[in-house]
C-alpha positions in Angstrom: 112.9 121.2 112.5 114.4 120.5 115.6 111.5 120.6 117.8 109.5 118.3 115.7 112.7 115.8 116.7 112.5 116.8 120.4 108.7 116.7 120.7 108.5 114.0 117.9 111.4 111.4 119.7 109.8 110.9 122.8 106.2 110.2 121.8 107.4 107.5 119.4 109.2 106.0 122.2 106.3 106.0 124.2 104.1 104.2 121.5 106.5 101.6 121.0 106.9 100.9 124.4 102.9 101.4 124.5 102.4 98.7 121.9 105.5 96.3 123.1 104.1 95.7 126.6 100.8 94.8 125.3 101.7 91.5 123.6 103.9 90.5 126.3 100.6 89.8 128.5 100.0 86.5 126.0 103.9 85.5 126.1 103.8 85.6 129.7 101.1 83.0 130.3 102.6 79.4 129.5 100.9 77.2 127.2 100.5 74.2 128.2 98.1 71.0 127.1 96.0 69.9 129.8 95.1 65.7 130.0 91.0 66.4 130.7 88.9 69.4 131.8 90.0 68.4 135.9 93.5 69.1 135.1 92.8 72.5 133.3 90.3 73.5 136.1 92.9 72.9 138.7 94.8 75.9 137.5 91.7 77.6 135.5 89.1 77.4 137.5 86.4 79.3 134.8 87.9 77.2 131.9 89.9 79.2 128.9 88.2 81.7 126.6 89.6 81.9 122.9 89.1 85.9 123.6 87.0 88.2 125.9 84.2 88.9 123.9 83.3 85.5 123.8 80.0 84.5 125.5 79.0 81.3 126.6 75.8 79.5 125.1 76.1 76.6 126.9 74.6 77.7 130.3 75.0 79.7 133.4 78.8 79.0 134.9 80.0 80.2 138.2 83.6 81.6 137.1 84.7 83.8 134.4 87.4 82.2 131.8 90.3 83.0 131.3 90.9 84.4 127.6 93.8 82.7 126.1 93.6 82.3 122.2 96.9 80.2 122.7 95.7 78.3 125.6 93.0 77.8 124.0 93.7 76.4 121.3 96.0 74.0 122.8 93.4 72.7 124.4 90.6 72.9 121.7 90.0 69.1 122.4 88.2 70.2 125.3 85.6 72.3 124.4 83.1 69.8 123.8 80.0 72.5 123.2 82.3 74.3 120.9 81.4 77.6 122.0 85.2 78.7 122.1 85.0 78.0 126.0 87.2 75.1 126.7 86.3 73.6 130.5 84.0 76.6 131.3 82.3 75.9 134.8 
């Protein structure tokens, strides 16, 4: 029994640290609500992506967006082709 607690302890530890540290990647980027597509593209350069998987049908861009699914929807207004790219250049 006690080796299943000293083997057992640790590796919990590590997966809650594991898990913790992921979401903190989202908290750490600020949401803000840009005025147009200039002022987002000023700090965003491809535009914001509701998530990484999400491919743009609105034609060939020159930057890659960032993925933000609360930056993105902040700024939903923007997205006029509503293919879950807001500002994508």
């Amino acid at each position: 029994m006690k080796k299943f607690f000293k083997a057992g302890i640790p590796f919990v530890l590590l997966v809650g640290f594991t898990f913790g540290a992921a979401g903190e990647s989202e908290a750490a980027t600020k949401i803000v609500t840009f005025k147009n597509c200039t002022e987002l593209n000023k700090v965003y350069k491809g535009g914001v992506a509701r998530s990484a998987s999400v491919k743009n049908k609105g034609g060939k861009t020159y930057y890659k967006p960032f993925a933000s699914q609360a930056l993105y929807d902040a700024n939903r207004k923007s997205d006029r082709d509503r293919d879950l790219i807001a500002c994508e250049r």
